[in-house]
C-alpha atoms as one frame of an Amber mdcrd trajectory, in Angstrom:
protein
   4.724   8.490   3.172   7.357   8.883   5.986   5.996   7.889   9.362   5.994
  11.294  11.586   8.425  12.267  13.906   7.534  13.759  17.383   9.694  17.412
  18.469   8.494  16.881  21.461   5.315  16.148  23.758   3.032  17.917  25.876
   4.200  15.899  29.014   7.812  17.088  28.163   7.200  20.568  27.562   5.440
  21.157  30.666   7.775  19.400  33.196  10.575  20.963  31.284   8.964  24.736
  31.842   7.883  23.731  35.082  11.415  22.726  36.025  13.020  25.872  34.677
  10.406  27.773  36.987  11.418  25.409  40.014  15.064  26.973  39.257  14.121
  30.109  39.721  12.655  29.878  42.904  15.242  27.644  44.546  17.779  25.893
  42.642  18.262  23.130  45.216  15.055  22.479  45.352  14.371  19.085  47.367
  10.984  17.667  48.605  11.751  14.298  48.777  10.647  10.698  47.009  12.173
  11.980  43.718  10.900  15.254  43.550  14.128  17.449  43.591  15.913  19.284
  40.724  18.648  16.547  40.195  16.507  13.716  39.721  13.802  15.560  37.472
  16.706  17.717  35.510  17.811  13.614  34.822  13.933  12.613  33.679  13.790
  15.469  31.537  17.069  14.026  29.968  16.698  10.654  29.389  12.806  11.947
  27.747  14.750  13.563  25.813  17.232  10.657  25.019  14.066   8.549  23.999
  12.547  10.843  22.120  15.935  11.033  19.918  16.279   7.581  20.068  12.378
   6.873  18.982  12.924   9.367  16.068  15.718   7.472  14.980  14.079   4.805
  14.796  11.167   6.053  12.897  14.375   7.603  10.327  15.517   4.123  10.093
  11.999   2.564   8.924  11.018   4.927   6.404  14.874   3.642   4.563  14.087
   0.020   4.949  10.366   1.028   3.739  11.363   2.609   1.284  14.176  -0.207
   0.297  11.412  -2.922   0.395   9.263  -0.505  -1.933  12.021  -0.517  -4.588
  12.678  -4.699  -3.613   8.995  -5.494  -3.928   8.644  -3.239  -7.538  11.656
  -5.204  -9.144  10.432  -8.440  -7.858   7.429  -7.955  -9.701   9.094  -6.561
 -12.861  11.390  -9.728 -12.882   8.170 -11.965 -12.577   6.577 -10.188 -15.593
   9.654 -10.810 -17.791  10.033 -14.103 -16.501   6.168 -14.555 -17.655   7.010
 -12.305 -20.739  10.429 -15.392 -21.647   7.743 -18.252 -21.438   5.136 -17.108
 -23.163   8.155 -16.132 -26.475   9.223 -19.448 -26.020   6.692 -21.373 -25.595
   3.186 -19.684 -26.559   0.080 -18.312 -24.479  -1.865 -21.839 -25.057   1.216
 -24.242 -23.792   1.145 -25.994 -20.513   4.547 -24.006 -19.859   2.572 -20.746
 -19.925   0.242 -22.093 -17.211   2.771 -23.730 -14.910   4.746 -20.391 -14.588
   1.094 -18.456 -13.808  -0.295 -17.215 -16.812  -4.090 -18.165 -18.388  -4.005
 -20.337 -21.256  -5.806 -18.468 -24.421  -7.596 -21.677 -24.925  -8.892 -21.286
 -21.097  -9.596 -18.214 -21.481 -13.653 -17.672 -20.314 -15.484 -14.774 -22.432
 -17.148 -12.713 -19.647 -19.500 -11.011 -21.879 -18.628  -7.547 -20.918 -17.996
  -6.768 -25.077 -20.762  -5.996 -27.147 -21.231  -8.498 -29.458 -19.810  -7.696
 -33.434 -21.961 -10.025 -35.291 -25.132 -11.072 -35.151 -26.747 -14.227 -37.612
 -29.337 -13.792 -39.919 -32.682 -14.769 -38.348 -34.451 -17.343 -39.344 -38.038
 -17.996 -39.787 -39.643 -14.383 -40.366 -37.911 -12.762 -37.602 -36.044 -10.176
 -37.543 -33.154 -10.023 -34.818 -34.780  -8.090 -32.625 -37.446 -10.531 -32.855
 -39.739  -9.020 -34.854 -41.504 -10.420 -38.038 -41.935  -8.626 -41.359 -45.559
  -8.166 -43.026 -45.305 -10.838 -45.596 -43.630 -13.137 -42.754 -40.672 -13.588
 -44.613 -37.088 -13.318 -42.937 -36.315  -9.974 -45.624 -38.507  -6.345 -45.439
């Protein structure tokens, strides 16, 4: 997502159309402390200057952003394949495989989020639900 990039801003527009009207009336216009058409005419152009300038700027981030993007999706790539070399070479339960960041299979801690497959006979006269059957043997 670029970063946005301003035209121009409410402060600008109206000291710009206010400066325009100011021409109309009088084009020397002079009251003083700052406040004649020379010296504003020069605000409204170095606003305008920055406002270039800022934009530029903003231009200039979205490349590098978008350079570090592409930097930061080959660095991981590379640190898969490097994962991806070891664990050819030397096999998901070697020390090798660990040292370079990947999880042993022998370390490797069931979480219990799978259903189990198999379930043992019961023993006893129960059933695995833990139920018993009417002659209290193990079979119905």
């Amino acid at each position: 997502m670029a970063y946005r990039k301003r035209s121009t801003s409410e402060s600008f527009d109206k000291l710009s159309s206010r400066l325009e009207a100011l021409r109309t009336i009088n084009p020397t216009f002079n009251l003083g402390n700052g406040l004649n058409v020379d010296e504003v005419d020069e605000l409204v152009d170095t606003l305008r200057s920055m406002l270039h300038q800022y934009n530029e700027t903003l231009s200039d981030a979205d490349d590098l952003r978008t350079t570090l993007i592409q930097m930061q999706r080959k660095a991981n790539d590379v640190s898969q394949r490097l994962l991806s070399a070891v664990l050819v070479k030397y096999g998901q339960d070697s020390y090798e495989y660990r040292r370079v960041g990947g999880t042993r299979k022998s370390e490797v801690v069931p979480t219990g989020s799978r259903p189990l497959t198999f379930q043992p006979e019961a023993e006893n006269g129960t059933e695995s639900d833990g139920s018993t059957t009417p002659d209290g043997e193990g079979t119905p």
